[in-house]
Structures are given as C-alpha cells and as structure tokens.
C-alpha positions in Angstrom: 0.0 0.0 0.0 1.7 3.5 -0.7 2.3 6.3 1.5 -0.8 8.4 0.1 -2.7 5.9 1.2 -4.7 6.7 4.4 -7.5 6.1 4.4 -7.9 2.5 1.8 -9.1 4.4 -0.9 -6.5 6.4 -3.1 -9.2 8.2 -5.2 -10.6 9.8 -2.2 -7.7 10.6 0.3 -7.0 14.2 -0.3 -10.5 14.6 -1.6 -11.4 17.3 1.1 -8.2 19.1 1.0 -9.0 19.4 -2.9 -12.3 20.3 -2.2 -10.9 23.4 0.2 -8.0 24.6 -2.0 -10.1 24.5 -5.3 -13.0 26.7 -3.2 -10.8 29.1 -2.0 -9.4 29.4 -5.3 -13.0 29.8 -6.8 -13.9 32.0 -4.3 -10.5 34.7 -5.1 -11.5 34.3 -9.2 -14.8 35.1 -8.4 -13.8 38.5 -6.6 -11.5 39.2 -9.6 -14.3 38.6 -11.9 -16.5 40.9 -9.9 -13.9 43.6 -10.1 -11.3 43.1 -7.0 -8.4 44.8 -7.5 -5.4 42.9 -8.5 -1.4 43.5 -7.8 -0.2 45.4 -11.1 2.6 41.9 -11.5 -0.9 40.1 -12.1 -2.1 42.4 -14.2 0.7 42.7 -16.7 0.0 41.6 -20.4 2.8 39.0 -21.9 2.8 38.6 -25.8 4.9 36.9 -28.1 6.4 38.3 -31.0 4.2 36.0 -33.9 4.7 37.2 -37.3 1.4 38.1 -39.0 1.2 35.9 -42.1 -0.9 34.6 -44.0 0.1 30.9 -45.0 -0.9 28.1 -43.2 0.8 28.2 -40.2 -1.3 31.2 -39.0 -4.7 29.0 -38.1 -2.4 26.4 -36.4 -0.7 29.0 -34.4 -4.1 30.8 -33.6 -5.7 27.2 -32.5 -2.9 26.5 -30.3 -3.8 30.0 -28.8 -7.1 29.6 -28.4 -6.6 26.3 -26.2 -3.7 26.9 -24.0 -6.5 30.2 -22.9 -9.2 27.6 -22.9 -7.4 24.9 -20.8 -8.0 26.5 -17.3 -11.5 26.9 -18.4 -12.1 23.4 -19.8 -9.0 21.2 -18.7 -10.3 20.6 -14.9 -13.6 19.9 -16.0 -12.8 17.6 -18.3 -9.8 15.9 -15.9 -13.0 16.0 -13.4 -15.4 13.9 -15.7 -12.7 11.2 -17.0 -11.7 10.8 -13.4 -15.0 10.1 -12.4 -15.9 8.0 -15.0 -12.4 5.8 -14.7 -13.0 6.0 -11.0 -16.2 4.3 -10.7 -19.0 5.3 -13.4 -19.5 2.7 -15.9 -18.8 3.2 -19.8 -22.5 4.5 -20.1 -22.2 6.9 -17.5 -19.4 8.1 -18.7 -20.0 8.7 -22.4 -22.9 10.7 -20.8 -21.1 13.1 -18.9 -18.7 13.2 -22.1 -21.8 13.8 -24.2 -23.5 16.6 -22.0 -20.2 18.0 -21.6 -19.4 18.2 -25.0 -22.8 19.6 -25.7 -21.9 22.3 -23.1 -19.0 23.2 -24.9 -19.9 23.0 -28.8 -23.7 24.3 -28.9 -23.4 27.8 -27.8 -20.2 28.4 -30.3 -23.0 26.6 -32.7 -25.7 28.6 -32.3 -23.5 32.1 -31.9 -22.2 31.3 -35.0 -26.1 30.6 -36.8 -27.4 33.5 -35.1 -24.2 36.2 -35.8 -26.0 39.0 -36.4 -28.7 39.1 -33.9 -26.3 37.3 -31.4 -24.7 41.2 -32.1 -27.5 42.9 -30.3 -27.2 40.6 -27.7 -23.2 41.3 -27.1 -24.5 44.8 -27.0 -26.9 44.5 -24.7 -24.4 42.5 -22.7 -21.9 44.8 -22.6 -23.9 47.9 -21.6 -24.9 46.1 -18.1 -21.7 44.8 -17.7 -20.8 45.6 -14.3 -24.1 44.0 -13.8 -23.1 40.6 -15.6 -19.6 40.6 -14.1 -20.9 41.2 -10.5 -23.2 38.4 -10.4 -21.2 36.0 -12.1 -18.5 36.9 -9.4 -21.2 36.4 -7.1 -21.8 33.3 -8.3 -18.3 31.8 -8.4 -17.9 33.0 -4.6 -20.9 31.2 -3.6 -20.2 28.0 -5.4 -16.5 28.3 -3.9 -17.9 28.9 -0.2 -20.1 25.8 -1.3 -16.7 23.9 -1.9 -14.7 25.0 0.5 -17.5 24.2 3.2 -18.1 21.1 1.5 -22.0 22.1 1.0 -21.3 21.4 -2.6 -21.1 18.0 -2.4 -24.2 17.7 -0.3 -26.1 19.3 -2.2 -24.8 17.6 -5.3 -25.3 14.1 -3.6 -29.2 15.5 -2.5 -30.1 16.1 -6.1 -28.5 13.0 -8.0 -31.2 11.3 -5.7 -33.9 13.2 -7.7 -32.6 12.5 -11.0 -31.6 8.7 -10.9 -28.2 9.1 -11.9 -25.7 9.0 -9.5 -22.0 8.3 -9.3 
C-alpha cells in the first residue's frame, strides 16, 4: 500500500483538502471577476512576438492560442469527468457526462455562430450592463467556492443525483 494511502481508498484521500483549495481558489477568481483589484505583477500583459502571415501556419498558431487560454476553463472539467468516469462510473455513465459535456461546450459556439447578427444585439446588450453581468457572475463563483470549500457542494450535489436517478 503506498504512503498516500490513508484512508484505503487512493481516489478519495486528499479529496477534502482538494475540495478546500479548489473553493478558496474559486472563491478569489470570483472577486477578480466581480472587479477586486489585483497586484499590477498580475495584471501585466505577456505577448509573443508572432509574425502576422498569411500561410498556413497562422490558423495552427491561432488554435494553439485559443486552447492553451481555454485549458483553465475546460482542462479541470474535463480531468473532473474522465476521473470520475475511470474512478467508478461505468462506460454508459461516462460517455454521458462526455456527451452533455461536449454539448456544453460546442452548442453555444454553434448557435453564436447561426445566429451572428442578432447574437450582435445581444453582445451589445451584454456589454452595456456589464458591471451588472460581471458582479453576479463573481457572485456566483464566490458562492459556489464557499459551497466547496464548506463542502456544502457535495451535499447538495449528492441531495439532487437522488432526484434524477443518476448517481456516481
């Protein structure tokens, strides 16, 4: 048995120390969402010189972009549902949280991209109550982080899968 080991079960050992960390971490981007105020070494921009061609390395280099920014947002989700679903869930399970997931992901790009122009009035609309949008999303991130960190989340979490059937 290794050292991680406490109590039996390695998937589960630093579960609530996770659980705190991750919270508290939620909690802090939901303040700087919201507007907190952030040291000026955080708030430096970093660029790299790219040259701006035309050929086909430009896409590549813009995809590789776009997902090194999109892998805080979508790596830990994704590590959350594969771990789950090797952990315990069976194939089916699995596939479904990969399914929903993906739908998460894909549809809204999908349907911004079908709806372009009137998605422009929305944008607009958007961005004229945008302290509004950003101080409840931060809102909303501290909560669920407090949730976390409390470990309320999981209670909750555990109460509804009892509603729905489908529990992992």
């Amino acid at each position: 048995m290794s050292a991680w080991v406490v109590n039996g079960d390695p998937r589960v050992d630093h579960r609530r120390a996770l659980e705190i960390v991750a919270g508290i971490f939620i909690v802090f981007a939901g303040l700087v969402f919201a507007g907190a105020q952030l040291p000026l070494t955080l708030l430096r921009e970093k660029k790299l010189p790219l040259p701006r061609g035309k050929g086909p390395l430009t896409p590549v280099l813009a995809g590789v972009a776009f997902s090194i920014g999109w892998t805080p947002c979508v790596g830990p989700t994704l590590a959350a549902i594969l771990a789950l679903t090797a952990g315990g869930a069976n194939a089916s399970q699995g596939a479904a949280l990969l399914a929903v997931y993906s739908l998460g992901l894909g549809v809204p790009f999908l349907v911004f991209g079908l709806v372009f122009t009137r998605a422009l009035a929305v944008t607009r609309a958007v961005r004229r109550h945008y302290r509004t949008v950003a101080l409840s999303s931060g809102a909303m991130l501290v909560v669920f982080g407090v949730l976390l960190a409390t470990g309320e989340l999981t209670e909750i979490t555990s109460r509804l899968a009892r509603f729905t059937g489908f529990e992992l």
